[in-house]
MARBA-985859 format. One line per 5 residues: for each residue x, y, z of C-alpha. Coordinates in Angstrom, 1 decimal, always signed. Example, Ala and Ser with C-alpha at 12.3 -4.5 7.8 and 13.67 -1.06 7.14 Angstrom:
2
+12.3/-4.5/+7.8 | +13.7/-1.1/+7.1
***
This chain:
199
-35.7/+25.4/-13.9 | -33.1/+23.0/-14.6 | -31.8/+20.2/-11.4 | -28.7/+21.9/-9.8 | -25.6/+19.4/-10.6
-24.5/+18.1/-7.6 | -20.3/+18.0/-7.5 | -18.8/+14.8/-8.0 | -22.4/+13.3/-8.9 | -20.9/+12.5/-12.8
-18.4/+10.2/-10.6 | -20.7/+8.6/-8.2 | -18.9/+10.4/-5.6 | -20.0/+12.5/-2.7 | -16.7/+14.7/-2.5
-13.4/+14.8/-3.8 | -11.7/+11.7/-2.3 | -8.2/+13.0/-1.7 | -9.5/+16.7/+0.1 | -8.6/+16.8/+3.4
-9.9/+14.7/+6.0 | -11.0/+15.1/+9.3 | -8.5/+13.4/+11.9 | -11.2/+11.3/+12.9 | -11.9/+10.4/+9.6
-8.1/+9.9/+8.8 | -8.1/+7.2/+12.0 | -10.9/+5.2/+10.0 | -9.4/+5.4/+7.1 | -5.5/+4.4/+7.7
-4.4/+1.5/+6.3 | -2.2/+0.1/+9.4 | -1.1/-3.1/+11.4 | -1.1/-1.5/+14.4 | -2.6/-4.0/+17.0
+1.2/-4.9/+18.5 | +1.8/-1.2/+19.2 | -1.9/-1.0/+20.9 | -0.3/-4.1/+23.7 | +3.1/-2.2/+23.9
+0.9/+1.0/+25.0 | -1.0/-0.6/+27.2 | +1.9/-2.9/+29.0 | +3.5/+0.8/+29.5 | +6.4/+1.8/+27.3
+6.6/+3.6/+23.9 | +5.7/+3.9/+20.2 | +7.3/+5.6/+17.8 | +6.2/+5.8/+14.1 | +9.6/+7.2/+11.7
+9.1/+8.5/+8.4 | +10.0/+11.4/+6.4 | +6.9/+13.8/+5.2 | +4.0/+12.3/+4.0 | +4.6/+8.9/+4.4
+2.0/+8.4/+7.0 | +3.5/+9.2/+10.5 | +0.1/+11.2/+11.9 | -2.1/+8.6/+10.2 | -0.7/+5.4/+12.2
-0.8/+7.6/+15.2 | -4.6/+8.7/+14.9 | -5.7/+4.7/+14.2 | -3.6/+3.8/+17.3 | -5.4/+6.9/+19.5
-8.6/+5.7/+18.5 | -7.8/+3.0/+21.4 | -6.9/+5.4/+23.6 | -9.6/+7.9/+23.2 | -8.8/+10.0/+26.5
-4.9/+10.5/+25.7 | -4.0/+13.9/+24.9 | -2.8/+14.2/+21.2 | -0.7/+16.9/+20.9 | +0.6/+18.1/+17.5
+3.4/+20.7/+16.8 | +4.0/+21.7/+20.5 | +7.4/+23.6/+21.7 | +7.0/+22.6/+25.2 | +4.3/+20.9/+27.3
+3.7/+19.6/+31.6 | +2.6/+16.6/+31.2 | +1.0/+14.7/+34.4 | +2.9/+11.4/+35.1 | +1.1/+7.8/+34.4
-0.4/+8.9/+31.1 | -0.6/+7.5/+27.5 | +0.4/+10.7/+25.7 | +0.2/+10.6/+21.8 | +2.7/+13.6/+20.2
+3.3/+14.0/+16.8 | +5.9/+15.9/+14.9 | +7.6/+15.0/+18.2 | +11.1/+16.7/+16.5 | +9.7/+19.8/+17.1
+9.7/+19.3/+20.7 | +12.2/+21.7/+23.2 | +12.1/+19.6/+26.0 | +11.2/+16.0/+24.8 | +13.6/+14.1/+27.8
+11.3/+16.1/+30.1 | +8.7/+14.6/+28.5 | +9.8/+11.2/+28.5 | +10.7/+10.9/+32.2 | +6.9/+11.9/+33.1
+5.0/+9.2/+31.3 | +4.7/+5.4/+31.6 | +2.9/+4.9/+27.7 | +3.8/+6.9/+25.0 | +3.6/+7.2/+21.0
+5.4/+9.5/+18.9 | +5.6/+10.7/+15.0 | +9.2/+11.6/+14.5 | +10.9/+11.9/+11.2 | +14.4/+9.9/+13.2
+14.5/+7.5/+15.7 | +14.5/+9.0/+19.4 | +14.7/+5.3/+20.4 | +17.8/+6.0/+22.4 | +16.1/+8.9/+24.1
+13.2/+7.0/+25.4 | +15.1/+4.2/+26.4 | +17.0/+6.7/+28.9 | +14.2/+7.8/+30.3 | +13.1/+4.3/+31.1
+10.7/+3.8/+28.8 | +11.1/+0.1/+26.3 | +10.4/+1.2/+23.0 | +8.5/-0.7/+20.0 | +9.1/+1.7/+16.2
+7.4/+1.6/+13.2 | +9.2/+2.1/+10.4 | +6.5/+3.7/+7.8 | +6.4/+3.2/+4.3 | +4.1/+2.3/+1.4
+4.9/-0.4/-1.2 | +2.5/-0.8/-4.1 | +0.0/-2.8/-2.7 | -0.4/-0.8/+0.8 | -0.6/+2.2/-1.5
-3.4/+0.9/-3.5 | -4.9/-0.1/-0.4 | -5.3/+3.7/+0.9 | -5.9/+5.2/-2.5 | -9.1/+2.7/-3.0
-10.1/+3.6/+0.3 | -10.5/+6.6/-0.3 | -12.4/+6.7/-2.8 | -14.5/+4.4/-1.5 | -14.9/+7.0/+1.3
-16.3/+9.3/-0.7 | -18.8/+7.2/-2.5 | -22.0/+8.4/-3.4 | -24.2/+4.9/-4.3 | -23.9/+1.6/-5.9
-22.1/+1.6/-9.0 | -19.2/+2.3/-11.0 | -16.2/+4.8/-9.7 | -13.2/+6.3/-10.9 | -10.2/+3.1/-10.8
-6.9/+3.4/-10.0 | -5.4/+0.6/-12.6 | -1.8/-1.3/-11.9 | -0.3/+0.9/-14.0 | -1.5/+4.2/-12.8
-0.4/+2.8/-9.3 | +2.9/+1.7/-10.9 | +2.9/+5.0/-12.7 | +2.7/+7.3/-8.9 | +4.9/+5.1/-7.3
+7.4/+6.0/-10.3 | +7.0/+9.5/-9.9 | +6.3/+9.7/-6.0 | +8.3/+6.8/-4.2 | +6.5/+6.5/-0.9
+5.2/+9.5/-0.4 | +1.6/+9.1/+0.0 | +0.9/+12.9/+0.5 | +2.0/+14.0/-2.8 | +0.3/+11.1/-4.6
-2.8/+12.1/-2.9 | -2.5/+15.8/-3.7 | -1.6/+15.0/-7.2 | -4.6/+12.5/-7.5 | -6.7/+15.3/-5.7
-6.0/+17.7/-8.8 | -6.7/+15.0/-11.2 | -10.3/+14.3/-9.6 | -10.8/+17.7/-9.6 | -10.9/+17.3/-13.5
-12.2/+14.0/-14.0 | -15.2/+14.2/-16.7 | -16.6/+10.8/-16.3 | -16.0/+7.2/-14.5 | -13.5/+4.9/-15.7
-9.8/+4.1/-15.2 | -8.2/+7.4/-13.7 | -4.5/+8.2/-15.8 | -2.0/+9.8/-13.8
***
């Protein structure tokens, strides 16, 4: 009876590289500069990471919780109690009812939020540090390579991502990482053999 074909084994690859990942895996694998926001944090004040959709909000917030493993990170809530003197970690913090609430009760904070609420923090006390996220060429090459690195199988060749394929999705996507990871995800999912992937 013949060997069962493993997927992805014709790519050197374990998985598909641009499935979704598990958050802790997404904190290992964001390509951030996050090490003032980790001092802000800890001095006491807030972070706040702005993008639109897919750009990479959640991703710089799970790297940045990974130094504060025993902060609550809270995702899509309406309304929340939060204790005072906590790091609290929220993303999609828009969706929040009763965010001034929030931000009265805590002394460290970071937030995913689509527009500033700079001014809101800074009435309830808190100094504020953002992040204004976005991916140019190079940080988008970064996190594409990464992931397939990620999903390696052994030593060898694996799919590339050439300057023009990254030129090429930055053409057709702009910034957003999401869609040039679900688009790329598709095109994996076709891929026949190693060599430059064309997007």
């Amino acid at each position: 009876m013949p060997a069962l074909a493993l997927p992805f084994a014709h790519l050197n690859l374990r998985f598909n590289p641009f499935g979704e990942a598990t958050p802790s895996d997404r904190a290992r694998l964001a390509v951030v500069d996050i090490d003032r926001f980790v001092d802000r944090l800890q001095r006491g004040g807030a972070v706040e990471f702005v993008a639109a959709h897919g750009r990479g909000k959640s991703s710089h917030l799970l790297a940045l919780h990974r130094h504060f493993p025993d902060a609550p990170f809270i995702k899509l809530e309406s309304a929340m109690r939060v204790a005072p003197a906590q790091v609290l970690f929220i993303d999609e913090v828009d969706r929040v009812a009763n965010r001034a609430a929030v931000f009265r009760q805590v002394r460290s904070i970071a937030l995913g939020t689509h527009s500033s609420v700079a001014a809101e923090l800074r009435a309830a006390g808190l100094e504020v540090e953002s992040g204004f996220v976005s991916a140019n060429a190079d940080r988008l090459r970064d996190i594409l390579e990464r992931r397939i690195e990620w999903a390696r199988r052994g030593a060898g060749a694996v799919p590339r991502l050439s300057e023009s394929a990254i030129a090429a999705l930055r053409s057709r996507f702009g910034d957003d990482v999401r869609a040039a990871e679900a688009h790329l995800y598709d095109r994996f999912q076709t891929l026949s053999e190693v060599g430059d992937v064309e997007v």
